[in-house]
N, C-alpha and C positions, 0 to 999 in steps of 0.2 A: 504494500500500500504506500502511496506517494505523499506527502504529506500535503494539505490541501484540497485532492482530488477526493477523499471519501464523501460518500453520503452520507453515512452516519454522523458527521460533523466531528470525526475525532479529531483529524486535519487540524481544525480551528481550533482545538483545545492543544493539540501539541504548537501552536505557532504562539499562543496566547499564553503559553507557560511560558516559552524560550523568551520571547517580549517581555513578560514578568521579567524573568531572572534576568534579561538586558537589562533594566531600568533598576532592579537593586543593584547592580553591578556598578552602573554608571554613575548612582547616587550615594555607594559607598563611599566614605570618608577616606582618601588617600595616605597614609601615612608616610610624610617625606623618606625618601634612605637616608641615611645617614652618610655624611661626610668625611673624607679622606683626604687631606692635604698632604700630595708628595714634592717633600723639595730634595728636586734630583736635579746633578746637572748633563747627567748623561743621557742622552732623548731614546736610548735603547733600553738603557734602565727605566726611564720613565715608561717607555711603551710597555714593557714586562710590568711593571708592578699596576699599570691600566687594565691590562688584560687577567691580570690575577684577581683583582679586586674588584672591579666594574659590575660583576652577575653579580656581589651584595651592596657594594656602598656604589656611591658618587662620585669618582677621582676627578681634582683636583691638581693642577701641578706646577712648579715654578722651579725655575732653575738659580737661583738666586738668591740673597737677602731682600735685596730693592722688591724683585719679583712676591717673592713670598708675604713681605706685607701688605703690598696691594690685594692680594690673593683674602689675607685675612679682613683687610677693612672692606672688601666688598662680599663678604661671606659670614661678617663677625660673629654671632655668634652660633653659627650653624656647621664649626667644623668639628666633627666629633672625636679625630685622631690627626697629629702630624706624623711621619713616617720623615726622616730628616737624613739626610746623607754626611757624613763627619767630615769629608773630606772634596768639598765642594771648589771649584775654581773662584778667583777674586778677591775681593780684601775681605769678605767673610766665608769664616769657615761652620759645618754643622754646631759645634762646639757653642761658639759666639752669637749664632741666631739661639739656640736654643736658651742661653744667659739671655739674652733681650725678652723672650718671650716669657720667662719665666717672672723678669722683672718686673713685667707688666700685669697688673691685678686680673684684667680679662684673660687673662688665660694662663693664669696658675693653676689651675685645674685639668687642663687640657692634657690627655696622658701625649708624649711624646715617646716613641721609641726611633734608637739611633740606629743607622742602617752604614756598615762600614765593612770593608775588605781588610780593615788594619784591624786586627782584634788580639794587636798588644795589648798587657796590663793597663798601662798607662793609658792608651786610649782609651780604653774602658773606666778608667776614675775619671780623667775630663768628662768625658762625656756624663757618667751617673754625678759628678758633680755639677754640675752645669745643669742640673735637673732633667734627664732622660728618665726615663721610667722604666724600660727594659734596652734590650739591645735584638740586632738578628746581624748574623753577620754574613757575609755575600760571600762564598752565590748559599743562596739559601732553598729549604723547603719549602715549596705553598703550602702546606700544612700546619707548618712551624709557623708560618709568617703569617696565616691567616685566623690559627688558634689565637695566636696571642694578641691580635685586634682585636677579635670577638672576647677574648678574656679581659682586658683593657678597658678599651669602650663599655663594657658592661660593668665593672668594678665603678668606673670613674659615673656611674648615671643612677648606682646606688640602685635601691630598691625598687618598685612601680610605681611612679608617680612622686618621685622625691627628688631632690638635686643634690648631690653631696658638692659642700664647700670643703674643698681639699687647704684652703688658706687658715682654716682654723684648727685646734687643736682636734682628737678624735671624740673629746665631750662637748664639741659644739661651743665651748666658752670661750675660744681664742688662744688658750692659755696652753 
């Protein structure tokens, strides 16, 4: 039977569900994806961590300091993760963006993870000094590298329906 063509009018009752369920569909509440700021400056690195990320979040991408700000003041507060490279070309390196961002109250909270080929010691204390929140080091797993965003982003958004202020103490008092 062809949908439409019956006599019994089943036709019209299957075109008038599928029309229903169009119209709850359309009228669902969209809930934005969640955002992914990568500041890379290599455009193959970029294109890989695009194509890794894109089926769940929003990527975002700047090769740059200068870049990456812009990036943040036209996005402010809708970036849920930076993804930050340590070893970036120009007067600023991953290290030094991430100290700026960190200094700035809007996005103390913002979990950062540092993405670096150098995964000496020492790299690794600048960087979790400098306020990184995890590390992955390259070339890396898409599992490893996409666990710990969903682990990240989901710590840093706190329970359903709450925000955690990561700028105060863990009782809420500052202290």
């Amino acid at each position: 039977m062809s949908v439409g063509s019956s006599n019994t009018g089943n036709g019209r009752e299957i075109m008038k569900l599928e029309r229903d369920q169009l119209v709850v569909e359309l009228c669902r509440v969209k809930q934005p994806r969640l955002r992914v700021l990568v500041v890379e400056d290599e455009p193959d690195a970029q294109a890989l961590l695009r194509f890794i990320l894109e089926p769940k979040y929003e990527v975002i991408t700047a090769s740059s300091g200068e870049e990456m700000r812009r990036q943040l003041d036209a996005h402010s507060e809708h970036v849920s993760l930076v993804l930050m490279d340590l070893k970036l070309e120009g007067d600023e390196d991953g290290v030094t963006l991430t100290k700026h961002l960190r200094s700035e109250g809007r996005w103390k909270g913002i979990p950062i993870v540092a993405l670096t080929a150098c995964v000496t010691g020492d790299d690794l204390r600048r960087a979790v000094e400098a306020g990184c929140d995890d590390y992955v080091p390259k070339p890396f797993y898409r599992k490893q590298l996409t666990g710990l965003i969903e682990r990240l982003i989901d710590n840093s958004r706190g329970p359903i329906g709450s925000v955690v202020d990561t700028s105060r103490g863990t009782d809420g008092s500052g202290s």
